[in-house]
N, C-alpha and C positions, 0 to 999 in steps of 0.2 A: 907254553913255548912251542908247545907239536903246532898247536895250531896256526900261529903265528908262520912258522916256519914251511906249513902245508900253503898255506895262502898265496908267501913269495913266491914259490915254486911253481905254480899256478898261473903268476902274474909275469916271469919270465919264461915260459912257453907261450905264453899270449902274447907278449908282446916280440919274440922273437918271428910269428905269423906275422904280426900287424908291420913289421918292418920289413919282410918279404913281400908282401905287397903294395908297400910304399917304394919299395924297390924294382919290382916289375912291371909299376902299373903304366900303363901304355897311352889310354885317352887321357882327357885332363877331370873329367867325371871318377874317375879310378882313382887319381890322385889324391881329389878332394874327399872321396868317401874315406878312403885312406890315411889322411889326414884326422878328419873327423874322429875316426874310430883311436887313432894313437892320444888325440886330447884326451876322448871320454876316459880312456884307460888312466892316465898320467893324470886328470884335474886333483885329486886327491890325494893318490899317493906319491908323485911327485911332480908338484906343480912348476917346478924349474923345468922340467924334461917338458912336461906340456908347453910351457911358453916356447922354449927353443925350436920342437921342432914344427908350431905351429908359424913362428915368427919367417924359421925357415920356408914354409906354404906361402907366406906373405910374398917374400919375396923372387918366388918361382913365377908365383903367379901375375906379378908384377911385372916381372921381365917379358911375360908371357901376352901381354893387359887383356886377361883373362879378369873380366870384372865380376863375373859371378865368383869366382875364387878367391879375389881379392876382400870382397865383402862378407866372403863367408869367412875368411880367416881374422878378420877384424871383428868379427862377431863372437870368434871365440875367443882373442886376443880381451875384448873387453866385458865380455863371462869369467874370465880368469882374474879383470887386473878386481872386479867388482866383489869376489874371493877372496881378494887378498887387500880390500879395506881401499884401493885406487879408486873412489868413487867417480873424483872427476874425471882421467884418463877413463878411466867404465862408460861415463856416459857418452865423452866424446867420439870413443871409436864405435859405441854404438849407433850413437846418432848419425855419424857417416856411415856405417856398414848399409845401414835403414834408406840412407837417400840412394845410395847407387843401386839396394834390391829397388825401389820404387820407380826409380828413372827405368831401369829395366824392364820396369812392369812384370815384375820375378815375386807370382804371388805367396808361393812357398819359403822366398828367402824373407818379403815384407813380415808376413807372418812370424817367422823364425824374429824378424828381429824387435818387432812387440812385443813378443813375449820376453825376451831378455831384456829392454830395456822395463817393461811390467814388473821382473823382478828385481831388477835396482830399483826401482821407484818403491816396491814393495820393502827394499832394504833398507832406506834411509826414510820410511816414514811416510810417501806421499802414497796414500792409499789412493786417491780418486784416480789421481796419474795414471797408476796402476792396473787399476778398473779397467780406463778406456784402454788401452794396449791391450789387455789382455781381449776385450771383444773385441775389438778389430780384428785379432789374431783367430777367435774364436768364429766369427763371421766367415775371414777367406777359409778356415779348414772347414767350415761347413758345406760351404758353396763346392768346395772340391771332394767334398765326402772321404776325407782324410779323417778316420776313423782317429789313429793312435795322434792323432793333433791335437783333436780334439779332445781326445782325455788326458792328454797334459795340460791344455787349457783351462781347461773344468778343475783340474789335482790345483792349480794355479789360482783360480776365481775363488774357490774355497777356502785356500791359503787368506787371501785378503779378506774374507769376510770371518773367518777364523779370529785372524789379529785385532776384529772389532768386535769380536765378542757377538757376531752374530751367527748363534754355534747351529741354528737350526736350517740356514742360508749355507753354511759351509757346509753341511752333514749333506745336501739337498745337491750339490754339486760335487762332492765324493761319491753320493750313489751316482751321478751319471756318468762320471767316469769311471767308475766300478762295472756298470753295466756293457760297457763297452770295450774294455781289454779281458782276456778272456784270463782264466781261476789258474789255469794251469798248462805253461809253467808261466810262475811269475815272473813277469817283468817287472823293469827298474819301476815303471809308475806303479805298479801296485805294491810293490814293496812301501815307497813313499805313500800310497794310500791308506796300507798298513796302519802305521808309524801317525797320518797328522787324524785317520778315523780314531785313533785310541786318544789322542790330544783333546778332541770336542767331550768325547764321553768323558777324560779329567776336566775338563773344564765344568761340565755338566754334573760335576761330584761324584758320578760312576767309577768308582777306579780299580773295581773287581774287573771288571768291561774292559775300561782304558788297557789296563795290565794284560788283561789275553792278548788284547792289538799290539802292543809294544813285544811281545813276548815272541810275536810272529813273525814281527818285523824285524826282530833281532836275531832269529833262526837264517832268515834267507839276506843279510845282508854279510856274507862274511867274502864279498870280494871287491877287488879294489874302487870299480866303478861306483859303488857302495857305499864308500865312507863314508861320504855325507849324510847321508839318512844313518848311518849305523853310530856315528856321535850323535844325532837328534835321539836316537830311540836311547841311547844309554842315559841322556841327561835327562830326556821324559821320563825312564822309569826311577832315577834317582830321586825326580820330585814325586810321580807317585810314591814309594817308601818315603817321603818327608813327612806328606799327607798323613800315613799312615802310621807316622810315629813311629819309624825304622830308624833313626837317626843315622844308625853304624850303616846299615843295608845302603842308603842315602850317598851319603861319602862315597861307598866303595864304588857304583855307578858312577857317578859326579870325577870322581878321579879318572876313574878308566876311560872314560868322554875326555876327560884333560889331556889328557897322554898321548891321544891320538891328534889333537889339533895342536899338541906344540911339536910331535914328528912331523907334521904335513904345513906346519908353519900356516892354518887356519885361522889368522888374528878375531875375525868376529865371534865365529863361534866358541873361542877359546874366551873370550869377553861374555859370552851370554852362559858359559858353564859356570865360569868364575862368578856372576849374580845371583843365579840361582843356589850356587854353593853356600854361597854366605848368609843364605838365611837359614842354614843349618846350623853353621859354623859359629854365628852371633850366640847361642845360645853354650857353644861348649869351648869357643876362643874368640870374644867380642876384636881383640885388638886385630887379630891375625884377621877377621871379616873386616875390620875398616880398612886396613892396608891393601886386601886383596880391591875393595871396591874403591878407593882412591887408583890404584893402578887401572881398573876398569875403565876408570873413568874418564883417563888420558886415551884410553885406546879407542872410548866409544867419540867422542868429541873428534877425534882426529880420524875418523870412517863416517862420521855424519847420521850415526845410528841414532833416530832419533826417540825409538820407542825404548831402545836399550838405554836412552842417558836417562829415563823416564822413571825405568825400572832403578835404574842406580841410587838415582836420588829419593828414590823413594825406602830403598832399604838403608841407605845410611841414615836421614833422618829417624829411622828405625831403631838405627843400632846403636843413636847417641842417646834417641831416647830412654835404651834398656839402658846405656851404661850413664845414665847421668849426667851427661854433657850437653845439655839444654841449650848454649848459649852456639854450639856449632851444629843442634840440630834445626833450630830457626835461621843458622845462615846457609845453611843446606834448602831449605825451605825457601827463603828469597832465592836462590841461584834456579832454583828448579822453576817458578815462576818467573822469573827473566827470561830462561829458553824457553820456556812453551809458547806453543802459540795456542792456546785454549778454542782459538777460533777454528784448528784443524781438527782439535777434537772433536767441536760440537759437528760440524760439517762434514767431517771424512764421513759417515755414516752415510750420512742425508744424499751426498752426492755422489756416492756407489748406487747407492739405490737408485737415484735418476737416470745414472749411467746403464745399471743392467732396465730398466724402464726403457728409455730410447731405443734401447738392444730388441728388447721385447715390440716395443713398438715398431720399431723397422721390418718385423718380421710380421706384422700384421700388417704392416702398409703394403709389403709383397702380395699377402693373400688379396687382401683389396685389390690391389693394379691387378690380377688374373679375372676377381670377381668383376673389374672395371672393363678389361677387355672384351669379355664375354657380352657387359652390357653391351658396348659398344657396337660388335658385331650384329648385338639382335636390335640395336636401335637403328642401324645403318637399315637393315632388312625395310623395320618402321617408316622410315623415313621414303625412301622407296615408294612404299604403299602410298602414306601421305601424298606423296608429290602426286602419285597419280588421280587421287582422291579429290584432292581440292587443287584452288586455284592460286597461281605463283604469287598474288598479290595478300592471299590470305596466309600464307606462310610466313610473307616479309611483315607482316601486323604480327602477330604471334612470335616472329624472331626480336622484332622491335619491344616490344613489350615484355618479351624474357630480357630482353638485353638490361634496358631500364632496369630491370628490379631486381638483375643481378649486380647492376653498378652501385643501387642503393644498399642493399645487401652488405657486398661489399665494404663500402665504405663503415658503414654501422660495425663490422665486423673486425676491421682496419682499427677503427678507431677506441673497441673494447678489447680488443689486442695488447693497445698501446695502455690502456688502462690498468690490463694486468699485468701485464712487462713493470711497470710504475711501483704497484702494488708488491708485486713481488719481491723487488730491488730492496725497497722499504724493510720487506721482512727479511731478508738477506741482508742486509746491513746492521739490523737491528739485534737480530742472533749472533751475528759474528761480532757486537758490540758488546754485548752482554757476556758470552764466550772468551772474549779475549783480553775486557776491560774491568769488567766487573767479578769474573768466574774466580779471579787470580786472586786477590786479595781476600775474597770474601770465604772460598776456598780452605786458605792456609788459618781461619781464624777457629775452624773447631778443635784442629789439632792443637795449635798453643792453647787453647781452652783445657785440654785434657792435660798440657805440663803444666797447667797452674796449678789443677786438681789433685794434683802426685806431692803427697804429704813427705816428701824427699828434696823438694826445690825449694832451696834458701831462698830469705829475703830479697838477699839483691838479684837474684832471677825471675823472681817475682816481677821485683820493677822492673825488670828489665825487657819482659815478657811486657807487661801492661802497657810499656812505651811502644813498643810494637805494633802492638793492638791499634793503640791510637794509631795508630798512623796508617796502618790497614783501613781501619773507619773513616777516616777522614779521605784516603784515596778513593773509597766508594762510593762517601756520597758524595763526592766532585765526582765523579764519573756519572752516580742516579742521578745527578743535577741537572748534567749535561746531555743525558740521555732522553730524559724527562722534555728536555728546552726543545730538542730538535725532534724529539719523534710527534709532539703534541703538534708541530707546524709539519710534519711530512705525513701524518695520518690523516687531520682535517685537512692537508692541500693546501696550505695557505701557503701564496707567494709573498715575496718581501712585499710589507708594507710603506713605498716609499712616501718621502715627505721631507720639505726642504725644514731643516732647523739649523738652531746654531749651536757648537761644539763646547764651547765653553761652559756652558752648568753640567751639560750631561760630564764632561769630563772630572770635570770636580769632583760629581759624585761617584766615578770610580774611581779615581783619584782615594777618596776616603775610604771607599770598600777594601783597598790592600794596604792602607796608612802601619795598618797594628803592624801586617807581616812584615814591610819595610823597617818599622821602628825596631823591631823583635833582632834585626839582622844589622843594623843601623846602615842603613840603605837610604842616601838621599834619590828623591825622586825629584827632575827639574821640569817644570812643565816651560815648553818654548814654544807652545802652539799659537799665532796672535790672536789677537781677541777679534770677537765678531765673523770666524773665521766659519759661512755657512756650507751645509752639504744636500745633496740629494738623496735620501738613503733611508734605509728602514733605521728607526732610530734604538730598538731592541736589539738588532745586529751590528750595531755599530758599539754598542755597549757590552755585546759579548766579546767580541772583537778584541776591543781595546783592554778589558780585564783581564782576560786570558793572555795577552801576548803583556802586560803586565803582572800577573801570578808567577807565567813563567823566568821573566826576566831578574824577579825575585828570586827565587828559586832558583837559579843560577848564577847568582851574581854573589860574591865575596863579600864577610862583614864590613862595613865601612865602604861599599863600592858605592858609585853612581849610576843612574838609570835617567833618561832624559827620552822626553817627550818631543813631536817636531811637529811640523805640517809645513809641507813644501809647494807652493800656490805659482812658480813657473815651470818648472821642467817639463810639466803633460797637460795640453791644451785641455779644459775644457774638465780637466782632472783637478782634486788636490792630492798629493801623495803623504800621507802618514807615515810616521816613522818612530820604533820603539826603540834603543841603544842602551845597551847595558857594555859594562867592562868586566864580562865576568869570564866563565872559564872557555866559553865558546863551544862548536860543535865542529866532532870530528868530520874529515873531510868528504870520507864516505856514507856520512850519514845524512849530509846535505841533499842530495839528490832526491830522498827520500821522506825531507824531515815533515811533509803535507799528506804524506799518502797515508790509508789506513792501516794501521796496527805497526807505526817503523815502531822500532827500538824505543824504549821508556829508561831516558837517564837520571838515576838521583841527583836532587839538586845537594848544592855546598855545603849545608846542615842536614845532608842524606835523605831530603824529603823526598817521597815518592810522589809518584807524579803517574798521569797516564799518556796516552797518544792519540785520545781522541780529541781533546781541545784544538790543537794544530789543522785537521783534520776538516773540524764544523768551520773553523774560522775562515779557510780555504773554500768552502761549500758557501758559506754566507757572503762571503766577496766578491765572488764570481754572480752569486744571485745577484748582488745589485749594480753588476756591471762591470766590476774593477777588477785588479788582479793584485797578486800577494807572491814577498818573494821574502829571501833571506840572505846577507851577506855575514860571512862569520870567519874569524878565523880562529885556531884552537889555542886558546892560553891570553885572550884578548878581547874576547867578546862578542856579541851578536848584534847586529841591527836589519831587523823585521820592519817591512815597508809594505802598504797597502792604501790603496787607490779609494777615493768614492767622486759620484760627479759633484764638479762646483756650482754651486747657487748661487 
């Protein structure tokens, strides 16, 4: 209680100064620092007084159209609302704070607002986003040899490569911002350096280590501007003692971290104590850890946190699994693979690294243009001499002849360019297939492997598990099928092979390839295509094509529905227009805009089949290759009808 009560005390002489000089201050520089200094003090311990009287700066400075102050107070306006779980307001008042620093050409505010908007992007998951804000930001403070910018930067870069587990990339960027704010006395950055250095060493299994850093950081955060670090280091050391088999130690941390983020009304971080709590808790009040992480789980969904829904899902399937309840741990397990996008995981990595790569690279291409000028200078000298040396016709041979064979050059160079841009596409498409299409399903099947294993799961979870399975298998190898089809023609290069034939047999025989599913569902299928009815088209794409927008149409269409085949030989010169029609349950509205592009939304069909979202997808790619184009009209509770073009023979 002393302490507590030392701290307010503290925090009301402080903030009685910060209001005398929001009260005297005379330029509008005065104000704003003024400002500034009243948010820092108020983000934590009371974020209502921060919003007022920042809202109040807004609108002084607007009366005033003082646009650097307008931008700086929307910058804190949306640091605050990104606090308190407002992700969308967050991003928007940042993304305008960012345009009026730029229009300004105000490279301290630009900077400034990179790095906030780096840290929302950081918040809800987009690392690479991230990345680039934060060098950009990291770039103008270097260029201005803004020392303390630049080790918020670096505290910040580390951050993100922390969260992916690249603990030796984040330790690497801690020391550089270590290096450059000074031991003593600490500042707020090194306090937070404290605090995320002791994080890598837990992560790293050092937690003798981790525990001095957290230990340190828990001494010198005992004032308001503080809090936030000073909840991170009490729920850090609460999981060190988890680690350590502290259980009770555990708790007592984890609480006292709680306590403070529901006075200061901190909704994420009170969500990311409450995860970590419960995998304490699961072990001495299973019911009391699912309650707390179903309530996490409203609060993480509704802030957009995506590593945190990650984390959630991953301990409740946990904790049904300890308590026996198999049947809501595999529905946990589909929920958790619906939101991922597998493809951010595989990729967040990969494209932080290219990102600080570029960084690095820009800054060799600097040394180069100095290295270039210099040429320059001594070739100008050269050239000089030359002239005087020989004769103005032997120069223009010699300019000639370099000219030539730098256009051949060129061009050779132009054209292996485009070769690897192709190539590369290819493998970026390919990994974010496999990541997002195949990672999911294939993923979720060790874990039911190990509830079948657990001499505790009755009969009918058995079956119930095994039906699962199937159906996991079955989505993967339609996805390796389809993976297999398109990358074998995108690696050898092969373009469509066209060739005029007639639709009729090939249709038959898919026709017959989806007969069973159809019968399985009693699904009439009406073919209305006429006969003789020829195309210009690769005849493998045209049978992918039509299978897949027939699997699908299965797959969504009601026991006893109808599915009807067309081919429409006037409406597009020169065209025939195909057409698939089901009467099933349709697609939602906002889903349409989206239903071709890679990785939309994957909806179970009518009998719960899983499905994936690359078929859609290839069949888009393969249309377009042989000329035509593909659309969708659909309305929800009524059905879809898929139409696509090839030319007329």
């Amino acid at each position: 209680m002393a302490v507590s009560f030392a701290a307010a005390a503290a925090a009301q002489n402080n903030i009685s100064e910060l209001l005398s000089r929001l009260k005297n201050a005379q330029a509008d520089s005065d104000l704003l620092t003024a400002y500034h200094d009243i948010f820092e003090h108020y983000e934590y311990s009371n974020p209502d007084s921060a919003i007022h009287y920042i809202e109040q700066g807004l609108k002084l400075f607007t009366a005033r159209n003082n646009k650097v102050g307008i931008s700086s107070m929307m910058l804190l306006l949306g640091t605050e609302d990104g606090d308190q779980g407002r992700m969308e307001l967050a991003r928007k008042r940042l993304n305008d704070a960012l345009k009026i620093f730029e229009d300004l050409n105000d490279k301290g505010g630009t900077a400034a607002g990179n790095n906030a908007l780096g840290v929302l992007d950081g918040k809800t998951g987009h690392f690479s986003d991230a990345t680039r804000h934060f060098m950009t930001a990291l770039k103008i403070f270097e260029e201005a040899d803004n020392k303390k910018g630049m080790a918020g930067t670096y505290l910040k870069l580390g951050v993100v490569n922390e969260l992916n587990n690249n603990l030796d990339k984040a330790l690497e960027y801690y020391t550089k911002a270590s290096n450059i704010i000074p031991d003593s006395p600490l500042s707020v950055t090194a306090v937070y350096l404290l605090n995320n250095i002791g994080i890598v060493y837990g992560k790293k299994g050092d937690f003798k280590k981790s525990l001095e850093y957290f230990q340190k950081a828990l001494a010198a955060s005992d004032k308001p501007v503080l809090t936030g670090v000073r909840i991170s280091t009490l729920m850090n050391i609460g999981i060190v003692y988890q680690n350590l088999g502290d259980n009770k130690k555990s708790l007592e941390y984890f609480d006292e971290a709680l306590k403070i983020t529901e006075d200061k009304n901190i909704p994420e971080e009170r969500t990311r104590i409450i995860v970590n709590r419960s995998s304490v808790l699961t072990l001495t009040s299973p019911a009391k850890a699912t309650a707390d992480l179903k309530e996490a789980l409203v609060t993480a969904k509704k802030i957009g946190q995506r590593s945190l829904l990650e984390d959630i899902y991953g301990n409740l399937v946990e904790n049904y699994k300890i308590t026996g309840q198999y049947k809501e741990a595999v529905a946990m397990m589909e929920e958790q693979r619906e939101m991922e996008d597998s493809t951010f995981n595989i990729e967040k990595a990969r494209e932080i690294a290219n990102l600080e790569s570029v960084y690095e690279l820009e800054q060799s291409n600097n040394k180069i243009k100095v290295l270039k000028l210099d040429e320059q200078r001594n070739s100008l000298k050269r050239n000089v001499i030359i002239g005087i040396a020989f004769s103005l016709g032997i120069a223009l041979l010699f300019t000639t002849i370099f000219y030539r064979r730098s256009n051949r050059l060129n061009e050779q160079l132009k054209k292996r360019e485009a070769e690897l841009e192709k190539s590369n596409n290819v493998k970026d498409k390919l990994f974010s297939i496999i990541g997002h299409d195949l990672r999911g399903p294939v993923g979720n099947i060790p874990n039911m492997l190990k509830i079948l294993e657990d001499e505790s799961t009755t009969s009918e979870e058995r079956k119930y598990l095994i039906d699962v399975l199937m159906e996991h298998s079955i989505a993967s190898l339609e996805t390796l099928d389809k993976l297999l089809y398109w990358g074998k023609s995108q690696i050898k290069n092969i373009g469509p092979q066209a060739e005029t034939f007639t639709v009729d047999e090939r249709l038959q025989e898919n026709l017959k390839l989806v007969k069973n599913s159809a019968d399985q569902k009693q699904i009439a299928i009406v073919n209305n295509v006429p006969p003789n009815t020829r195309i210009l088209a690769d005849a493998a794409h045209f049978d992918f094509i039509i299978r897949n927008l027939l699997s699908n149409a299965i797959k969504f269409t009601n026991k006893g529905g109808t599915i009807s085949v067309s081919a429409d030989t006037t409406s597009r010169p020169d065209f025939i227009v195909f057409s698939v029609k089901d009467n099933g349950i349709g697609i939602k509205t906002k889903n349409l805009s989206e239903i071709f592009e890679p990785f939309s939304s994957s909806t179970r069909g009518t009998a719960n089949e899983q499905g994936t979202s690359m078929g859609l997808m290839l069949c888009k790619e393969f249309v377009i290759e042989n000329g035509g184009n593909i659309w969708v009209e659909s309305e929800e509770g009524k059905g879809s009808t898929f139409y696509f073009s090839f030319r007329n023979a």
